[in-house]
Structure formats: C-alpha cells, structure tokens
N, C-alpha and C positions, 0 to 999 in steps of 0.2 A: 504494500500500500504506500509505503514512504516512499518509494522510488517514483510510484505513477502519481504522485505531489508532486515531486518534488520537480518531474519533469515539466508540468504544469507551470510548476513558476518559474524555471526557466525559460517560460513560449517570449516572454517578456516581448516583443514589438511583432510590428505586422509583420516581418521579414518572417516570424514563425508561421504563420499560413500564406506564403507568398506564389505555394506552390498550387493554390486552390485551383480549382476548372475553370476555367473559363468557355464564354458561351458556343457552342457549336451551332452548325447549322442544322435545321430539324429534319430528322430521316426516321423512314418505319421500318420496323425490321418486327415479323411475329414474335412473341414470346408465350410458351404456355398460360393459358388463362387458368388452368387450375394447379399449374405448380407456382405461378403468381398469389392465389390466390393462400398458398400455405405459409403459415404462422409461423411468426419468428417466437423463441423463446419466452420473450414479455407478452405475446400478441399482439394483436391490431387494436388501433383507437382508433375506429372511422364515423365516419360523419355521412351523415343521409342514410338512405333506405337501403337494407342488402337486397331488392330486387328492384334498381335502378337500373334504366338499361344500359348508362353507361359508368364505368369504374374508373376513377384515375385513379392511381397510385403515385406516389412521389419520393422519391429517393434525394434525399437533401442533406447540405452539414451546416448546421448553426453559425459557421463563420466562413460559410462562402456568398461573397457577395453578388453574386448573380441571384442566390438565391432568396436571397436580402430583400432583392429590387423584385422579385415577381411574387414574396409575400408583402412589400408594401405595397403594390402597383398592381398588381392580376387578382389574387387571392382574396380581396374584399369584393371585388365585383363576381368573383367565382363563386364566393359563397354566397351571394347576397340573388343571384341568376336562376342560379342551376343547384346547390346544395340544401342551400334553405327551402327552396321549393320542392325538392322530394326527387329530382330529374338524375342530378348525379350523385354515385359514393364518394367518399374524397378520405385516402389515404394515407398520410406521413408516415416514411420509417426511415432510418435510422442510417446516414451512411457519413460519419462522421470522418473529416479530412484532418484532422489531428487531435493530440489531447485535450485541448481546449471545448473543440465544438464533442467528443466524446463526455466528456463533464458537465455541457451543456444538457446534452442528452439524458445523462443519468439523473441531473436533477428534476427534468422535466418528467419522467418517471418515478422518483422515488415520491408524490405525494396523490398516488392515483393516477386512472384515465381521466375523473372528471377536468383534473387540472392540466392535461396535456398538452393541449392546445393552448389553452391563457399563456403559460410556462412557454411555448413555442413560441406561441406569437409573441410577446414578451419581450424573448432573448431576440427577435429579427427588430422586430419596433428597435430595441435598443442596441442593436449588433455594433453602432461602428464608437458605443460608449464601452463597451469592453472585448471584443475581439480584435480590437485595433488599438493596443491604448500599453502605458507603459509595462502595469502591473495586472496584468488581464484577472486574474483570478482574483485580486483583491476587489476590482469593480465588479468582478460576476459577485460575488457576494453580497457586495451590496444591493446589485438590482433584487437581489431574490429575498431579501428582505421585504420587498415588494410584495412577495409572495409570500410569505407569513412565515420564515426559513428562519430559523436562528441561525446562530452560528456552530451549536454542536448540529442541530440536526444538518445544516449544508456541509459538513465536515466528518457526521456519517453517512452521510449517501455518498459522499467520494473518497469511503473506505469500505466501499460494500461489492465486494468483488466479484459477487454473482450477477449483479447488475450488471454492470463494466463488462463482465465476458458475454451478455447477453446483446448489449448494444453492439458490442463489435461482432458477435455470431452473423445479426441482419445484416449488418456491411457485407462480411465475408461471403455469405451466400447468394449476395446481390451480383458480386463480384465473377463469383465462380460460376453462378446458376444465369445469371440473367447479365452478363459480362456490362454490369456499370462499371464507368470509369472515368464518369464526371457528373457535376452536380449542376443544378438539378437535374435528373432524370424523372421523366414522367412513363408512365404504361398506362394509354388509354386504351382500354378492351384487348389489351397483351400487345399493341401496338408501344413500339419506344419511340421516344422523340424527349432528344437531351436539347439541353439550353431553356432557358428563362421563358418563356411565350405571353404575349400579352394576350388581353380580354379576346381583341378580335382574332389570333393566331388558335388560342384555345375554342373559340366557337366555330372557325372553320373545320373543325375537325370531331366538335358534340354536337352539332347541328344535324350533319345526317346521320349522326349512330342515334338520334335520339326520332329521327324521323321530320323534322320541322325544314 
C-alpha cells in the first residue's frame, strides 16, 4: 500500500499524465455485444433502462483531458436527450491512464453506486484543479471532502487493495478483450469509436439504432 502512495505523490505535475490519449479519429470496428456486456469485478453502474435499444459504454480515465471536454460538453446534453428519457443505457468503467486517475476511481467506488456518478462527475467538473496541479493528491483530497470523505476514510479506500486490483482488472480486460488503447473509448451497440464526440457526432450515430 505504501508504495502505490507513495507513487501517487510523486505524479507531482502534468508531465505525470502527459502520456494520456489523445483524440483519434472515429472508426467502427464490431465488438461482442454480450462479452461487452460482462461484468467487471465491482460491476456496472448504469444509467437508463436495461432494454434500451441502444447501449453506450464508455471506457474513460479521470485525468484524460479529452475526456474532461466530452463530460463537460457532450454528457449533459447526452443525458438530458436520450438517458433521462429512457432511449439510451449509458455506461462508465474504469480504464485509468495512471495512478492518479486509478485513485480517482477507487474513491468514486468506495462510497457506493449511488455516489458514482456525483464522484465522477465531480472529479471531471474539477479535473484540471487536481490532475494538473503541483501536489495532485493533496487537492484530490480536498475536493472529496466535497463528498463527505474524511480524511481517514479517503486514506482507507486508497489502502484497500481489493479495490485497486478490481479497477485495474476493467482496464486490463478492456485492453486484452476489446483492444482499448485510448480514452475515451465509446461501444455503441458493440460498435467502437475512440475520441471525445460531441452532441451532434453522438446522435448521428443513436438516431438510427434508435429508429428516428
């Protein structure tokens, strides 16, 4: 546990995630719809109806800024369109591009599913106050105080190593099973398509899996 701290606070400036993804340009390629569809160690926390006719999935890391800009910029209009209205599922998991956004993760997990999301959104709302900043773990701590986070319990969820091997399980098999290899990745209906997509690039593409 003291070592994957102590790496943590070494990430010390942006030069520690400097290797993030950046955006590609968008291509389909199948992927199994019901080996997409299998459960990483934590499970899913999805949002909308499970017989939506269409599913995105989103493979994301907390301290990639592409992915930063399409949950401030796509993601309210996504959800406010097509989630809240019962049309699409919409699923985050877990494909963290270093310790940091890994820690991100675990906290957003260790106080339930109800808080997943809040805790997600959160850490993107405020990404470039600690993913990008001198002493990055001392500011994530503070935001999560936000979150009603003391400081032993944010201090035991990032010594709880069942966690931490569960967040990185979803990377890994994302990796191996469904070859991500930058963030964001989306799977709409087992179709891929990497890079950031705004409102109008995501509805050329749910429009007719939804029939409109």
């Amino acid at each position: 546990m003291i070592t994957r701290r102590q790496t943590l606070q070494l990430l010390g400036t942006a030069a520690a995630v400097a290797f993030m993804a950046t955006s590609l340009p968008a291509f389909a390629q199948n992927v199994s719809v019901q080996d997409l569809a299998v459960q990483g160690p934590l499970g899913d926390v999805a949002l909308g109806p499970a017989d939506a006719k269409v599913t995105i999935i989103e493979y994301a890391s907390l301290t990639c800024s592409h992915c930063g800009h399409f949950h401030s910029e796509t993601w309210p209009e996504l959800k406010k369109r097509y989630i809240d209205t019962g049309k699409v599922r919409f699923i985050l998991r877990e494909f963290p591009l270093d310790p940091l956004a890994t820690a991100g993760f675990m906290l957003s997990r260790c106080d339930g599913n109800d808080k997943y999301y809040p805790i997600t959104d959160l850490l993107f709302e405020q990404q470039k106050n600690w993913a990008f900043v001198d002493k990055p773990l001392d500011a994530l701590r503070q935001i999560m105080k936000q979150a009603g986070f003391s400081q032993e319990k944010f201090d035991a969820c990032l010594r709880d190593q069942k966690l931490y091997d569960a967040v990185n399980a979803v990377k890994n098999r994302a990796i191996e099973q469904f070859k991500v290899d930058s963030t964001p990745t989306f799977f709409i209906n087992g179709q891929r398509h990497p890079g950031s997509m705004s409102i109008d690039e995501l509805e050329q593409i749910i429009k007719p899996l939804l029939g409109a």
